[in-house]
Structures are given as C-alpha cells and as structure tokens.
C-alpha positions in Angstrom: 0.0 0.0 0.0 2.9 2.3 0.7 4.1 1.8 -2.8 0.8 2.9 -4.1 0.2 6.3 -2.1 3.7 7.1 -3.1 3.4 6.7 -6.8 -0.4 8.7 -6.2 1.7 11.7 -4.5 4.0 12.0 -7.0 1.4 11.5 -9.6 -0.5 14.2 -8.7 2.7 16.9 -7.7 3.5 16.2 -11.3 7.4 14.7 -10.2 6.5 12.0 -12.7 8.6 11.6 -16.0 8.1 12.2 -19.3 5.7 9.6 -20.4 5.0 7.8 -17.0 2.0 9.2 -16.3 0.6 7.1 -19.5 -2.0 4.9 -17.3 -2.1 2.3 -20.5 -0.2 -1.1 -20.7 2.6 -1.2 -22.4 4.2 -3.9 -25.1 5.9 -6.2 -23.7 8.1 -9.6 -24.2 6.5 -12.8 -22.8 5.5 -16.4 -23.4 4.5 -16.8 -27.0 1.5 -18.5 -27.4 1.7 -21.5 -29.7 -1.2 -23.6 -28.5 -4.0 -21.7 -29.7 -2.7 -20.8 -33.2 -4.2 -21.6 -36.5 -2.2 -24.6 -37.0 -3.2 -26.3 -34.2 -7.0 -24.8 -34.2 -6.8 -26.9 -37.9 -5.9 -29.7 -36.5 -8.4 -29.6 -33.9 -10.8 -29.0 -36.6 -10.0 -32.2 -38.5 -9.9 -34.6 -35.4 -13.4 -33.8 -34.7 -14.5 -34.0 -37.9 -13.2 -37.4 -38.2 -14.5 -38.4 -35.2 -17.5 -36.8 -33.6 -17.1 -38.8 -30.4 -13.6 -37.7 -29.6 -13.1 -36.7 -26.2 -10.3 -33.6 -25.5 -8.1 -35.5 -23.5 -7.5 -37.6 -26.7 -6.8 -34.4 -28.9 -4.5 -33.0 -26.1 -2.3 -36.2 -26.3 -2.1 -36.5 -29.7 -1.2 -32.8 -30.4 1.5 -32.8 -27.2 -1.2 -29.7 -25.5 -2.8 -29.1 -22.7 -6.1 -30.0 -22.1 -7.4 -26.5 -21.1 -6.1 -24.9 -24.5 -8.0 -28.1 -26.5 -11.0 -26.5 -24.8 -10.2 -23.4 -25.9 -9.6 -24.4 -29.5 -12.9 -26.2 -29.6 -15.1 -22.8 -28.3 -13.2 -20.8 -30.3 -13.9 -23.2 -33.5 -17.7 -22.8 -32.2 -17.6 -26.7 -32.0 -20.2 -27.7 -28.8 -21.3 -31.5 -28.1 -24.6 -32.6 -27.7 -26.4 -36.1 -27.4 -28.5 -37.3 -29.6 -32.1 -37.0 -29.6 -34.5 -40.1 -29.5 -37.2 -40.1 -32.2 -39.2 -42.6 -33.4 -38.2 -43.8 -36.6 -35.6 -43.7 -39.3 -37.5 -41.5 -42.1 -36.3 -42.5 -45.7 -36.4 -40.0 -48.2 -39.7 -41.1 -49.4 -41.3 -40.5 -45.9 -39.7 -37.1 -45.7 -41.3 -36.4 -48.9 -44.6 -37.3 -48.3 -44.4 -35.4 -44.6 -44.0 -32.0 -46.6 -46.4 -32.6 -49.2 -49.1 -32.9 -46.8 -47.4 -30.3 -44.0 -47.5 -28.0 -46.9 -51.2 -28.9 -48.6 -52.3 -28.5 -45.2 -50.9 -25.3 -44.4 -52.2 -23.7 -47.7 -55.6 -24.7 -46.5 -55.2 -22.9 -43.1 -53.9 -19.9 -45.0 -56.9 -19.8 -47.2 -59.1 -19.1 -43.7 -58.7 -19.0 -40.0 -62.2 -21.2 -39.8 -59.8 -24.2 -40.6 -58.8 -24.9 -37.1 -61.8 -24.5 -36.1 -63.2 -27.2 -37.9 -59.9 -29.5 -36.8 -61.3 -32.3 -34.0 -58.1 -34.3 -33.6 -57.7 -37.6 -31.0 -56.2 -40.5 -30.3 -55.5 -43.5 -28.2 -52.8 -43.8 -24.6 -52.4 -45.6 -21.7 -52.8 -43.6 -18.1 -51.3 -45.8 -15.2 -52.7 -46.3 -12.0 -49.3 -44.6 -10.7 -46.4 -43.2 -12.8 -43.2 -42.0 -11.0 -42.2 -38.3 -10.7 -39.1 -37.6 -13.1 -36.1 -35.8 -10.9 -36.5 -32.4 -11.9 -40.5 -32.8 -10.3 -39.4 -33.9 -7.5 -36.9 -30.8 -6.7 -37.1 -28.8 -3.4 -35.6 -26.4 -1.4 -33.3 -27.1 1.1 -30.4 -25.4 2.8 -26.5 -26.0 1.7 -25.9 -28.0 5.1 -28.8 -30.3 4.9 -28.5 -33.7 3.2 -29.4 -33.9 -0.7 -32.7 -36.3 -0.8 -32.5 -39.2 -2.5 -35.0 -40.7 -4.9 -35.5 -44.5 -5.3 -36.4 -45.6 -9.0 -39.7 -47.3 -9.4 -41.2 -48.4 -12.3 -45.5 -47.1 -13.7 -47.5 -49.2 -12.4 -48.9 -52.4 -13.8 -52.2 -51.6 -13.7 -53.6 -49.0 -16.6 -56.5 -47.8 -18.9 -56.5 -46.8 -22.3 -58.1 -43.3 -22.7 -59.4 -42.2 -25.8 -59.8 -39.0 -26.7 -61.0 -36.1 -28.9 -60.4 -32.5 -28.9 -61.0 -29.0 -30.9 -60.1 -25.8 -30.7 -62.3 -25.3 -27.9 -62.8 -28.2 -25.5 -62.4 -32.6 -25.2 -65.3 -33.4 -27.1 -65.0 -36.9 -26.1 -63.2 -38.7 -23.4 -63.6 -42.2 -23.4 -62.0 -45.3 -21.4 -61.7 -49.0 -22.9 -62.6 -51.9 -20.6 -60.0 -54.4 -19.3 -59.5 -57.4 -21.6 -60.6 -55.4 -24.8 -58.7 -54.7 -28.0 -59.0 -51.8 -29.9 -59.9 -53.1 -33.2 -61.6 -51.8 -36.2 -65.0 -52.3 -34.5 -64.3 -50.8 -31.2 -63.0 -47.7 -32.9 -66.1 -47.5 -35.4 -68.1 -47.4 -31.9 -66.1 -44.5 -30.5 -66.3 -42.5 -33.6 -70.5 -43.0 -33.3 -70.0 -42.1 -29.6 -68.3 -39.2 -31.1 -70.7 -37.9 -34.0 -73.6 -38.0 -30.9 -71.6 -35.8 -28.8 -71.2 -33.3 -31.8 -74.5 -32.9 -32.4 -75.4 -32.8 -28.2 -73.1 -30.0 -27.8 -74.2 -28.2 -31.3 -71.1 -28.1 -33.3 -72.5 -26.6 -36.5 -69.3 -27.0 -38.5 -67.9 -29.3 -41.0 -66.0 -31.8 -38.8 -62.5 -32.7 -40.0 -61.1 -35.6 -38.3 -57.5 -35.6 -37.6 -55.8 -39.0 -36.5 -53.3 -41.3 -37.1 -52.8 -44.4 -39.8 -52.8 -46.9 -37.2 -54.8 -50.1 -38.7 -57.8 -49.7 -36.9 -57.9 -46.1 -38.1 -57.5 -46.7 -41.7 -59.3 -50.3 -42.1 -61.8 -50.9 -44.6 -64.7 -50.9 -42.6 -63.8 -47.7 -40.1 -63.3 -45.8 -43.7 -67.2 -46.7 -44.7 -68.2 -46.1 -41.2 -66.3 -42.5 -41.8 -68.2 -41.8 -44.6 -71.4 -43.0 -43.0 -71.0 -40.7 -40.1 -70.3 -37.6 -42.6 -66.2 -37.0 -41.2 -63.8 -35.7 -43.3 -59.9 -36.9 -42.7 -57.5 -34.9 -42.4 -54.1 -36.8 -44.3 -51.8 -37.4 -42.1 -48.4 -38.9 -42.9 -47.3 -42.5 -41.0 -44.9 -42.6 -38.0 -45.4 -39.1 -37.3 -46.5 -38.3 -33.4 -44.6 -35.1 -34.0 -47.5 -33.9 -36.4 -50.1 -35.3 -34.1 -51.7 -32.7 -31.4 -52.9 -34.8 -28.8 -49.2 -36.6 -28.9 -46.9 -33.2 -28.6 -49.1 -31.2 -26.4 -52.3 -33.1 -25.0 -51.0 -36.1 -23.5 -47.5 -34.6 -22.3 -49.4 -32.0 -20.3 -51.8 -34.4 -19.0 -49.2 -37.3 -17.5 -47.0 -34.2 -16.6 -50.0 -33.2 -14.1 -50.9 -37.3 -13.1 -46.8 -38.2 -12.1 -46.8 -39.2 -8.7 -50.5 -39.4 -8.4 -51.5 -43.3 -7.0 -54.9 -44.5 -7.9 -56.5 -47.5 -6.6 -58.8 -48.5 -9.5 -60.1 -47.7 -13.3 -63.1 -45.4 -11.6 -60.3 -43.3 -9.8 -58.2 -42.6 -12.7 -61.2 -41.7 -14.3 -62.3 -38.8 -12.3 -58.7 -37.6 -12.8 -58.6 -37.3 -15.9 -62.0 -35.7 -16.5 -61.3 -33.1 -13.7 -58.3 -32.4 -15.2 -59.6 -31.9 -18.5 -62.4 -29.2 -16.9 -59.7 -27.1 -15.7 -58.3 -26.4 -18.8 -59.6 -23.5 -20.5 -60.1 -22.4 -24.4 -56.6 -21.1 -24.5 -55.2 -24.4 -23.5 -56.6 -26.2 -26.4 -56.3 -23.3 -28.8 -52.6 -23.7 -28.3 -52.4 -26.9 -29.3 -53.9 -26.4 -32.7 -52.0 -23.4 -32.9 -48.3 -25.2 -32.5 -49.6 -27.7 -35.3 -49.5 -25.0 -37.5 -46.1 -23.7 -36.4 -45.3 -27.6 -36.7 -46.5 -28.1 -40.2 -44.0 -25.2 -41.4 -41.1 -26.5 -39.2 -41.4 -29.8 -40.8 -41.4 -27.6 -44.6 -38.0 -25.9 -43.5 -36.8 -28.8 -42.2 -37.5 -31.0 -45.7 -39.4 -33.6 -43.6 -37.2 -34.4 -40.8 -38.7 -35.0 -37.1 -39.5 -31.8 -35.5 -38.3 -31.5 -32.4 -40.0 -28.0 -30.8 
C-alpha cells in the first residue's frame, strides 16, 4: 500500500517523468502462445470432424497440448457436443417427402381461412397408469447447503392402466372415453367410439364441418372404419405414417396431461377416471387453442426442415 500512495503523490505533484504518467499497458516480451494458433486450431478442426465422439483428453495427447487450450480451441472453432435425440423412426427420403407434401397442402388450406382450425377435431389412443413415478426435476425442493441432498429411489409405472381415448377442438375434449380391461382396440371398437363421437357433436351443437384428424394406425384406416367415416359424414385430415410429432394430442395433450398425473397413486379404473376428466375441466379455451396453434407452427417446421422430425 505504501508503494501505491507514493506513486499517487508524485502523480498528482506532477514529479513523474516524461511519459509515465501514461495509465495504458505497455508492449511487452512474454510467453509466446503456440497452443491456440491456427495450426493447431486446424488440427483440432479435423480430429473432430473425423471423429465426432472424440473426447479432448484424446486431442491433447495426440497434439502434445494441454487440455485446457483443446477447450479453448474447440469454443473458439464454435464446435459444442450434444447427445443425440430419440425419435421414433428412421425416415427414408420417401417419408420425408410425403411429410412435406401434406405439411405443406395443409398449411395452404389454413392460410386460405382462420375457420380451418376451427373445424380440426383431432384424437387418439394412450395408456394412463394407476401410478407413474415423478421424473427428478418434479421432484426438486428447497433445502439449505448443510442439509442432506434427498435421495429418490427408481420405481417403475405401475402395472395396472387404462386406455383413454380422446378427442379434442379448438375449444374443448369433445370426447373422453375409457376402454374396458380385456378389450382390444380393433376396427370395431374404434367404429363405436367415432359413433360415440358424431352423438356428442350434435349434443353439444357443433355446426361445422367436422374434419377428423388421426393417425394411420390399422384400426384407423381399415376398410370398414373408412365406410363407417363416410357414413358418419367426417372428413380426414391426411396425415403422414410414423409421425407423433404432427399429431396434437401426442406433442401437447398427452404430455401436459401425464406431466399433471406423475406421482399421483390410484387404486382402481373409476379413480383414474375422475382424474382425468377433472383435469380436462380445468383447462380452458386457451389451452386447447394452443395446441392447434403449435400444429401449425409444426407443419411449417417440418417444410424448413425437408421432412425431418420436429423436435419443438
């Protein structure tokens, strides 16, 4: 500190010399750095392209550098890893194609009138479990630095389940409806749900065209549900094959839905019922608004992307 107030006295009495009251830094010799130059970020560059997997303490040792400046090397070459995202099916150039041909035949027809959504009543088939686990970042609480970190024991969903059908519009579930134990759903059980469905349409008064949104599964696209289709005045939507990530009730219903049951434990069918429908009350227009809403913002993803899986 004494060093300091001195050079601050003389500083300010002026008794410095010519040029050393510059407060800048000034050149000097040092340590040349070799690690970080272009050579070596070229060399860096080429490992990793050659091997995507390559860890830095590998690319240290075979370049005779430290592992800190490999780091350095890789931000500065704007290289970052990431894992790899699940999805649920290799798509082959022909099921890329056909994804943007109908991502792009339906957008047209939502840009030719808002009405289109409206007219969108989109479901489909999942299992709800008597109890599903919470994942780790649900079950995360506050606690002090000093207290113990909680542990978690991993447990598997329950056994016991029920298959929920649904269908939804822009507005509200239209229909919610549970399969029985020990049934398949088959062509003839889904002819029955879409008849369930047509007499809830005309209960609550929906007045406009109805265009059905669901997936190719077989009982969807069967012989006989296409002629009941027909019979019960629906139009399809197309929809292209393995591809959840198009499909509304997939990417935002049913997410949002086990998200809230997690954790939950029900003793039988009736008590995951009234779950489910309770849950479905408290959602309001917005909610299922949304959902249609992200379709849209899917369908022109999936265009930019030239039919690849879309993530968000």
């Amino acid at each position: 500190m004494s060093t300091v107030r001195r050079w601050v006295r003389r500083f300010k009495d002026g008794k410095l010399g010519l040029g050393q009251a510059d407060m800048s830094d000034k050149t000097r010799s040092g340590r040349p750095v070799t690690a970080s130059d272009q050579l070596h970020q070229d060399r860096v560059e080429e490992m990793i392209h050659g091997n995507r997997r390559i860890k830095q303490k590998e690319i240290a040792v075979a370049l005779g550098i430290c592992k800190e400046r490999v780091g350095h090397i890789i931000g500065v070459l704007g290289f970052r890893k990431v894992c790899a995202g699940w999805v649920p099916r290799m798509l082959f150039d022909e099921m890329k194609a056909e994804r943007v041909r109908i991502s792009r035949e339906l957008l047209e027809r939502f840009e030719k009138g808002e009405d289109f959504l409206k007219k969108i009543i989109t479901g489909d088939e999942t299992w709800v479990h008597y109890y599903d686990p919470e994942n780790k970042r649900q079950s995360m609480e506050y606690r002090h630095k000093e207290s113990p970190q909680p542990k978690k024991f991993k447990t598997q969903a329950s056994a016991g389940k029920i298959v929920l059908t649904v269908f939804w519009n822009s507005e509200r579930v239209v229909l919610a409806d549970f399969l029985e134990k020990h049934i398949t759903i088959n062509s003839q059980c889904y002819i029955e749900t879409l008849t369930a469905l047509k007499r809830r349409i005309v209960r609550i008064g929906v007045r406009n065209e109805t265009l059905l949104q669901h997936d190719n599964a077989r009982p969807h696209t069967s012989a006989a549900t296409t002629d009941a289709i027909q019979r019960l005045d629906f139009s399809v939507l197309p929809h292209p094959p393995y591809s959840p990530d198009l499909a509304p009730s997939d990417f935002h219903l049913f997410p949002k839905l086990k998200g809230h049951l997690k954790g939950q434990r029900f003793s039988c069918d009736e008590e995951v019922k009234s779950a489910v429908r309770k849950w479905f009350q408290k959602q309001d227009t917005n909610f299922f608004k949304d959902g249609l809403q992200k379709l849209v913002q899917r369908w022109r993803k999936c265009i930019e992307v030239l039919g690849d899986f879309v993530e968000k």
